[in-house]
N, C-alpha and C positions, 0 to 999 in steps of 0.2 A: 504494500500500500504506500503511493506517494505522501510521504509527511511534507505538508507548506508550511515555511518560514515567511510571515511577514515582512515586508521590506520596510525601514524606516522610514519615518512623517521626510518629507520632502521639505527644507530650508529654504527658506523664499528673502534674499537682499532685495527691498526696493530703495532707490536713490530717490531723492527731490533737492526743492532746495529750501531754503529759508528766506524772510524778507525781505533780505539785503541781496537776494541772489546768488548766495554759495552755496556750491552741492553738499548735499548733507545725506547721511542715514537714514533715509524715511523710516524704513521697518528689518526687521531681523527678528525671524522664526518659520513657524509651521507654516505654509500655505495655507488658506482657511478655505477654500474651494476646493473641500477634500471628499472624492467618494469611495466608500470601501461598501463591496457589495455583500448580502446578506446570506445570499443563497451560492455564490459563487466565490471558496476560498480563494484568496488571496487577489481578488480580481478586484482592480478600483484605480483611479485615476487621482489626480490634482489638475488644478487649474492657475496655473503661476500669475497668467495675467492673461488682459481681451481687451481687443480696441474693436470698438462697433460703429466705425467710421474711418474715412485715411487722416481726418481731420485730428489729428492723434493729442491729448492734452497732455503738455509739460508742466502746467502750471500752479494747477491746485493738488492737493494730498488727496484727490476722492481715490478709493478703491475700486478698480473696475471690474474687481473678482473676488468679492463679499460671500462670505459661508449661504449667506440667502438666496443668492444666485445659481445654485446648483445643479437647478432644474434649468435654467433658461440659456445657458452655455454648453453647445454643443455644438455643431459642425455649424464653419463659419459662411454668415452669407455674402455676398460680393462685397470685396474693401471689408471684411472685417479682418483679424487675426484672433487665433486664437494658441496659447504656448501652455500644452497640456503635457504631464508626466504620466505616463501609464503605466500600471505590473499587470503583467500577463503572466497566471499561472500554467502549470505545464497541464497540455489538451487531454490528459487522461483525469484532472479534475470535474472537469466540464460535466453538466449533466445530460441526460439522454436528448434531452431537445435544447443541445447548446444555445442552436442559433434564436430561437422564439429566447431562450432568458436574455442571453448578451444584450438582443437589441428591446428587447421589451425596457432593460435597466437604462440604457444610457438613450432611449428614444431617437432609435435611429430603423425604423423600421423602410422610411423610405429611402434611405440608404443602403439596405440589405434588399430590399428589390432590385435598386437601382445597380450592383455587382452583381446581380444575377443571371446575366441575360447570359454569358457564355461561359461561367463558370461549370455547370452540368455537375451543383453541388458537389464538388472537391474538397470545399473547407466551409463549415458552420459559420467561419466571423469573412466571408466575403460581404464586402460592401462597394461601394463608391461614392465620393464628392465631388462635387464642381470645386477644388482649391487645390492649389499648388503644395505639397507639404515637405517638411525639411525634416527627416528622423533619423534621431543617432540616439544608439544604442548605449547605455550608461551602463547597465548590467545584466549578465546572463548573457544565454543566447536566443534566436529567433530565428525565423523563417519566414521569408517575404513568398507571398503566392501570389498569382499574376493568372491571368486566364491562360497562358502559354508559358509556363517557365515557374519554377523558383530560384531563391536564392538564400543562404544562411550567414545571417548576421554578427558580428561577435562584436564586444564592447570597444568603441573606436569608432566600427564601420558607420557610413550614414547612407539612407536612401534618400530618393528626390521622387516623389510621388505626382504625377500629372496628371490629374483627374483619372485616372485609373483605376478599374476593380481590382481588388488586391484584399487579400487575407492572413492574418499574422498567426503563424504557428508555432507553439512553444513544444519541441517534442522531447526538452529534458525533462530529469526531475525538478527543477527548481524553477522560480520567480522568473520571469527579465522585465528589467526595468527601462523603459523608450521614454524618451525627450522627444515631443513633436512641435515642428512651429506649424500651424496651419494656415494658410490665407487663401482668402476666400475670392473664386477667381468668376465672371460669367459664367452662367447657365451655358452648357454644350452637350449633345449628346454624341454617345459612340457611333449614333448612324452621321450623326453632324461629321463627327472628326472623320468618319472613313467617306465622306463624300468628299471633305474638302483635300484627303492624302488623294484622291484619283485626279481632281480638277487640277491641282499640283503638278502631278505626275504628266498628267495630261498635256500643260502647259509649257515642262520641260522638252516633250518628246517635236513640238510644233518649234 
């Protein structure tokens, strides 16, 4: 039987400044946009920080990723960011109907459609987003799935996510822990992008 080890609260520095305009230590501790799930060991995210706009603010103390918001932070919509720390436990904790708990938890259901269409259920946590994402691996290891391919991740590596269907498989015994930056990019679909790789293609050969 796989025993999970928790992975430690996640440490969040934010900078500001003060009135006179010198950078200062805004905060130093836990992340407070913390979810650790009930029904699925070791499986839970943080939310370090979110801009819900490009119009980005330097200048007041507000928090833009308050323990309150935990429901309303989730996959970013166009010009947002979103800089989430994930533990993905290993896929033999998972329950019988991974996929309906994973995205029933972090309400990402039309997200798990929308990685669907050629995956020909491979992996329970396929999903897709319209955003560009930046992930590197802090600890453990991982498995990027892709509707044609994988790849295994070790702590260092990063991936570059382009709206892509894609699924993360952890097939050690332990945790791994991913740093994602996500930003939120237009609405496009896969028939979109294979029409426009042909008119491309097309364009080159004339």
């Amino acid at each position: 039987m796989t025993e999970i080890t928790p992975r430690p609260p996640v440490r969040r520095v934010v900078t500001g400044h003060d009135d006179e305009g010198r950078a200062i230590i805004l905060s130093d501790g836990p992340a407070p946009n913390t979810f650790r799930s009930d029904t699925i060991t070791g499986f839970g995210a943080s939310v370090a920080w979110f801009t819900d706009s490009p119009d980005v603010d330097m200048v007041t103390d507000r928090d833009p990723a308050p323990v309150e918001s935990i429901d309303r932070i989730g996959f970013p919509l166009t010009g947002q960011t979103v800089f989430r720390i994930a533990d993905f436990p290993p896929d033999a904790v998972y329950p019988q109907n991974a996929g309906d708990a994973v995205f029933e938890e972090i309400n990402g259901q039309d997200e798990r459609e929308a990685g669907s269409e050629h995956s020909s259920d491979k992996h329970f946590w396929f999903h897709r987003t319209d955003s560009i994402d930046y992930a590197i691996v802090i600890d453990g290891e991982i498995t990027l799935l892709v509707d044609d391919g994988e790849v295994t991740l070790k702590p260092g590596d990063v991936a570059i996510q382009r709206a892509t269907a894609h699924a993360w498989s952890n097939r050690t015994d332990k945790i791994a822990r991913v740093a994602f930056v996500l930003i939120g990019t237009p609405p496009i679909t896969t028939a979109e992008i294979a029409e426009k790789r042909a008119e491309a293609k097309t364009a080159e050969r004339v």
